[in-house]
N, C-alpha and C positions, 0 to 999 in steps of 0.2 A: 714054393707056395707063398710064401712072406711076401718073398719078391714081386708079386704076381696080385698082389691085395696093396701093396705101397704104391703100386704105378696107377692099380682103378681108381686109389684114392686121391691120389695128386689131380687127375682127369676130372671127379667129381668136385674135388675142391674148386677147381680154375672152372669148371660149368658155372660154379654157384657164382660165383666173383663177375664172370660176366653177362651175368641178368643182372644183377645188384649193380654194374657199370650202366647194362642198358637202361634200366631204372632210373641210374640218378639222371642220366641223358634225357629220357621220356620228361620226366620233373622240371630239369633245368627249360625243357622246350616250352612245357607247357606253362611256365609259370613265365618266361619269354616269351610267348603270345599273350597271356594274360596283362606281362608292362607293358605290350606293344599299342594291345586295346587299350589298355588303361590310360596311358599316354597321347593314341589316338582319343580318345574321348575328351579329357580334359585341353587339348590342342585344338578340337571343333569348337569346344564351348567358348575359349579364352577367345577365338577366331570369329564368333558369332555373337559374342558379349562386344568385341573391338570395333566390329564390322555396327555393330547399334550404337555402341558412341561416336563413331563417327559419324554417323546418320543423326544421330540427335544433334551432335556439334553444327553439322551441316544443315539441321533444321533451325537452332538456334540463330544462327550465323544468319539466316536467311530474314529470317521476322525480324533480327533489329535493326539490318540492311533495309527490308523495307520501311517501318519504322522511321531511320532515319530519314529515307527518303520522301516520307508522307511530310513530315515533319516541316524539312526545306520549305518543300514546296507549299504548306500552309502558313509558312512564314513567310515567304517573298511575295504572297496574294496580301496578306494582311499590311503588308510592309510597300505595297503600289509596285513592285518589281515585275517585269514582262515573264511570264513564261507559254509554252506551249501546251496545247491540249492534249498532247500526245509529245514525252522525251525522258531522258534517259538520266537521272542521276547516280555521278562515279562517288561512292562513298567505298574510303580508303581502297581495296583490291577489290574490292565485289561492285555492283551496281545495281540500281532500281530502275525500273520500267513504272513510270507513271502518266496515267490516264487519269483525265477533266474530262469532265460529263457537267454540262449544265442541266438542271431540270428547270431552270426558273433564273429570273431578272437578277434574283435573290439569293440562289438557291444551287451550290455545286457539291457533286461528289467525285472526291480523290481517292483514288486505287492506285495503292503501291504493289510490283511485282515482283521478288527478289528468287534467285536460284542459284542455289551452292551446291555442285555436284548432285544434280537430279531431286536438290529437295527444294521444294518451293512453298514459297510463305507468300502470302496475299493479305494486307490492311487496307482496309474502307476508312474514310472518313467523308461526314456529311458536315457542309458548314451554311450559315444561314444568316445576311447580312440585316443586321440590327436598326433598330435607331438614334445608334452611337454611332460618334467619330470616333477614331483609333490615332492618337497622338504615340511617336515611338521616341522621338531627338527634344532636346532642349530649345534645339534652333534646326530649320531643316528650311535649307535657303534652294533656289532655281540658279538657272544658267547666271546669275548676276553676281552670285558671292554671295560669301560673309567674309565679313571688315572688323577687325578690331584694333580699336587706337588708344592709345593711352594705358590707361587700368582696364580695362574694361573686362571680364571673364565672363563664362560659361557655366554652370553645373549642370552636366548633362551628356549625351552623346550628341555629337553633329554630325547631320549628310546635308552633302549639299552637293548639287549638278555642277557647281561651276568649283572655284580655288576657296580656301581657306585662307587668306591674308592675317597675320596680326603682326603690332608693332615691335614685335622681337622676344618676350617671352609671356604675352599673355595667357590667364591658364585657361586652360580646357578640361573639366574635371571630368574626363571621358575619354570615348574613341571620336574619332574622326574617319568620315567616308566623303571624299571627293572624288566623283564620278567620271568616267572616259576617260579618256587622253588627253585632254586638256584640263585634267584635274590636278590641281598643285596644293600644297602643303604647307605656309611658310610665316617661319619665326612664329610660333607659339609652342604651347608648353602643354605635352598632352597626357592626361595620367595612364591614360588609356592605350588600346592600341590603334596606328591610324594606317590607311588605305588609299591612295594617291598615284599617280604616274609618276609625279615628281614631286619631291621633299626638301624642301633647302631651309637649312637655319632652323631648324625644329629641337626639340630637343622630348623625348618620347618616351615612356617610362615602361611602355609594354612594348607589342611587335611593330614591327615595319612592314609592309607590302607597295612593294613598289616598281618600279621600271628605271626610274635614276634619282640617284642620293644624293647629295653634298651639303658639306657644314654642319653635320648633324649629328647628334647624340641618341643613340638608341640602347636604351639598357638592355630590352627584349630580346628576343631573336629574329635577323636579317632576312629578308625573305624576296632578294632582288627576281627580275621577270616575270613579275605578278599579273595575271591577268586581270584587269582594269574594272571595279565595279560599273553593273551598268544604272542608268540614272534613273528615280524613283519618284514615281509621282506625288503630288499633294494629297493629303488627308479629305479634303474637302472639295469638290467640284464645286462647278458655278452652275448645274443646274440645281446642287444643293442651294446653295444661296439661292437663288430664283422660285425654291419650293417655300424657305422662309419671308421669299421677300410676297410672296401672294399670302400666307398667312397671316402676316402683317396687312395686309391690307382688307381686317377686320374693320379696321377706326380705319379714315382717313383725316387728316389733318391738315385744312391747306392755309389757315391762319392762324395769328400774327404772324408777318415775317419778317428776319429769321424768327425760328419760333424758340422762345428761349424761357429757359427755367432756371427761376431763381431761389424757389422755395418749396419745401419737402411735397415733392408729387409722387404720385401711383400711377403708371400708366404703361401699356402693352397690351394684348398686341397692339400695333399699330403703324401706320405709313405717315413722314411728314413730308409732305409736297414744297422743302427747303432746308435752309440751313437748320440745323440744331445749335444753341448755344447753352449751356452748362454752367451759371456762374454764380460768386459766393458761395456759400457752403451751406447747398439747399444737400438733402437725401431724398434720391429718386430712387424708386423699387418699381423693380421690371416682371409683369406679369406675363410676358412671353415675347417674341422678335420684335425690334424695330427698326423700320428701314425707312431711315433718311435719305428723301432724294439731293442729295447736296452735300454739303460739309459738314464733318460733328468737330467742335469745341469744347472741351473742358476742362475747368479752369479751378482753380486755388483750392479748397477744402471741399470739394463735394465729394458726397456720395455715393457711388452707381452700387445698389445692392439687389438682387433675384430677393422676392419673398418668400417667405416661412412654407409657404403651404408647397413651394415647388421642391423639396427636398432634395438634392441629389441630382437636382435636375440644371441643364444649363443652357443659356439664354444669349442669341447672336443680336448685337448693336451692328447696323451696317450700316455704309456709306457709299449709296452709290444711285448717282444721278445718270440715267442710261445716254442721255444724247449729251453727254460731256464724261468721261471720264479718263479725258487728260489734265483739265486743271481744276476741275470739281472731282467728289467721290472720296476725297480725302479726310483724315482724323487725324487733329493735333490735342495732345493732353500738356497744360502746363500748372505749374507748382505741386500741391501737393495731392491732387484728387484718389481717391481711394476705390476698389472693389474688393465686394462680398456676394458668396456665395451663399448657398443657402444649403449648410453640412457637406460633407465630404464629397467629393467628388464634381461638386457644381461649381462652374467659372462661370464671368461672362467673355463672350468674344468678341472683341474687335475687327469688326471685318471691313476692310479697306476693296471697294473695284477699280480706283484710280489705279491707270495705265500707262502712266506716264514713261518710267524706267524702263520697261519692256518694251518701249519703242523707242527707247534713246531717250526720251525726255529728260529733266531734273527735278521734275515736281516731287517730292516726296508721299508716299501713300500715307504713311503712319508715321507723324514724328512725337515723342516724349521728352518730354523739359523735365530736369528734375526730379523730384522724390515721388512718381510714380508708382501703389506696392498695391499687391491684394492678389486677390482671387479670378488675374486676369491673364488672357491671350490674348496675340497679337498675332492676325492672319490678310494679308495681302499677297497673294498668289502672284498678281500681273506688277507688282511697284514695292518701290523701295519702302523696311521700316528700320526708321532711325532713334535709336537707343541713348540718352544722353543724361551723364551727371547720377545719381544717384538713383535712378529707377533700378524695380526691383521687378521681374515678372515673373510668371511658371512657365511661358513657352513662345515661341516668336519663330513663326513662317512665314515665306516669302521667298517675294523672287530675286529680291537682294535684300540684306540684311546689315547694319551698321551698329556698330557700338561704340560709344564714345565716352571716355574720362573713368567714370568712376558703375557704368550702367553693368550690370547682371539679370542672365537668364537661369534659373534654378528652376530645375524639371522636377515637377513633384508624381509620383506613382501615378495619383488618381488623376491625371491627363491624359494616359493611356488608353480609356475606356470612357468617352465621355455620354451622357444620355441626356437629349435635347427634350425642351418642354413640349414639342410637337414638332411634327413635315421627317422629312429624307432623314437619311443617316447614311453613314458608308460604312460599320464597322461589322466585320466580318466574323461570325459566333460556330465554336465548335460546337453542334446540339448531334450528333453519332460519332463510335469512335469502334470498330470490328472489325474481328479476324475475318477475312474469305476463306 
């Protein structure tokens, strides 16, 4: 009977033990489905949180690609550079699709398009050209050069379509862009970085872009097989000039000739039907354009000042007689004559239309003698201007450029943005700037 009660109990025992097995199994499973959700869940989220920053990154990525490429290309417009109405800018691995839309003479809008893995960012910008000129270089020479001999320096950047020549280390307190293939680099001293086909005897203080090197010192970094900046137009057309030279033709003026000033006059706008002559140390104040048809001369202590009431405003002196301007149209400054502006940002301009150099000639456009200084520019588009001795300017264009002995060009900010007493302008103004 004992016997018989010991074996039901072992049987009941081992029952209980394996429920209490399947139990902990049941537990173990279910709390095994429960990591397996748990783990699925937080493996969706971390997947769907990754999956949005990459798409943000991707959005990111997108707007400053376009961005950049709005950018460019409202620089290269401001800057005279060619572009298309429709093209493609590669910024670093990604790229922009941008579209020009004119609405007006005056009036474009740029659409950048950018798409990084199916996210796309779209920038508008509207620009709306002023009645400023937009000065960007110290000196910005045409297919003729720039020449430097002697002492003669720079502060500034330079472009120029044709070579950069100096006498072996003059400085350049800037970069340098000599344009195409036929642009060369040689024997100057540039703090900047410079841009050229070919660089000989330079010595360079930032980077190099280039196609072929030799003799040269580049501290920067080498950048051989560069593709070749392309050439950039002048700041100023000559239908510009052509709009000031009718404004000026408020007054005409067709006597004494030449017609010359010797003592403190007020006069502008106006047209002189001859030479201008400048002498002794009269001060003449310019009330708005004048275009001489013929020669301008000015001579020893005078001087050329914009008045008070034009503040900030700036005033073109021009020289150009239309049925000569091969040996008329020209401006020579000697000893020490002076300009003033009238507060910041007002020059006056020298504007030469003799043709001489641009057709081979040797006439000079613009020559300066001497202690030349003030609140002037020097622009002769078609002819050569010649920098000599101690003259001091804020900016000098043309289609050749020459500096000689002891002369300097020091580009000052307010050249950048200039705003004429009245007529044309060509400076191109951001007034919209939005996401599409």
């Amino acid at each position: 009977m004992s016997h018989f009660f010991s074996y039901h109990q072992f049987f009941a025992e081992d029952s209980v033990s394996l429920k209490r097995g399947q139990a902990m199994i049941t537990a173990v499973i279910f709390f095994l489905f429960i990591s397996i959700a748990m783990v699925s869940g937080i493996t969706t989220t971390l997947f769907f949180e990754m999956k949005l920053a990459r798409a943000l990154s991707d959005s990111k990525n997108s707007f400053y690609v376009a961005e950049a490429g709005i950018e460019s290309s409202i620089i290269r417009l401001k800057k005279g550079y060619a572009f298309d109405a429709a093209e493609t800018a590669p910024i670093g691995s990604a790229s922009a699709s941008i579209s020009v839309t004119e609405t007006g003479t005056d009036d474009k809008i740029f659409v950048a398009t950018a798409i990084t893995n199916n996210a796309t960012r779209a920038i508008e910008a509207r620009l709306t050209r002023s009645a400023g000129i937009s000065f960007f270089y110290g000196a910005q020479s045409g297919n003729g050069g720039l020449i430097l001999e002697n002492n003669s320096t720079i502060t500034g950047n330079i472009f120029s379509n044709g070579t950069v020549v100096g006498a072996g280390s003059n400085l350049i307190a800037g970069s340098i862009v000599s344009a195409e293939s036929g642009g060369r680099v040689e024997s100057v001293h540039a703090t900047g970085t410079v841009y050229a086909h070919t660089i000989l005897g330079a010595t360079i203080d930032g980077d190099a872009y280039y196609q072929n090197i030799s003799n040269s010192t580049v501290w920067g970094t080498l950048y051989p097989d560069s593709v070749d900046k392309d050439p950039a137009s002048f700041p100023i057309t000559d239908a510009m000039i052509d709009s000031w030279e009718s404004l000026a033709m408020t007054t005409v003026i067709n006597s004494p000739c030449p017609y010359t000033i010797q003592s403190d006059t007020t006069i502008g706008p106006a047209k002189i039907n001859c030479d201008l002559k400048i002498k002794g140390s009269p001060t003449v104040t310019l009330l708005g354009p004048i275009w001489v048809s013929g020669n301008i001369e000015i001579e020893n202590n005078s001087v050329i000042q914009i008045d008070q009431s034009l503040a900030g405003k700036s005033i073109a002196l021009i020289a150009d007689k239309k049925i000569n301007q091969l040996t008329s149209s020209t401006i020579s400054l000697d000893n020490n004559p002076e300009f003033a502006g009238s507060g910041a940002g007002s020059y006056i301009i020298l504007i030469s239309q003799n043709k001489s150099t641009e057709q081979g000639g040797t006439k000079k456009a613009i020559e300066v003698e001497n202690n030349a200084l003030g609140d002037v520019l020097m622009y002769a588009s078609h002819g050569e201007i010649s920098l000599k001795n101690n003259t001091i300017i804020k900016e000098a264009t043309g289609y050749r450029i020459r500096l000689k002995n002891n002369a300097n060009v020091v580009f000052e900010k307010g050249v950048e943005d200039l705003v004429f007493s009245s007529g044309a302008g060509g400076a191109w103004n951001q007034n919209g700037w939005a996401e599409r």
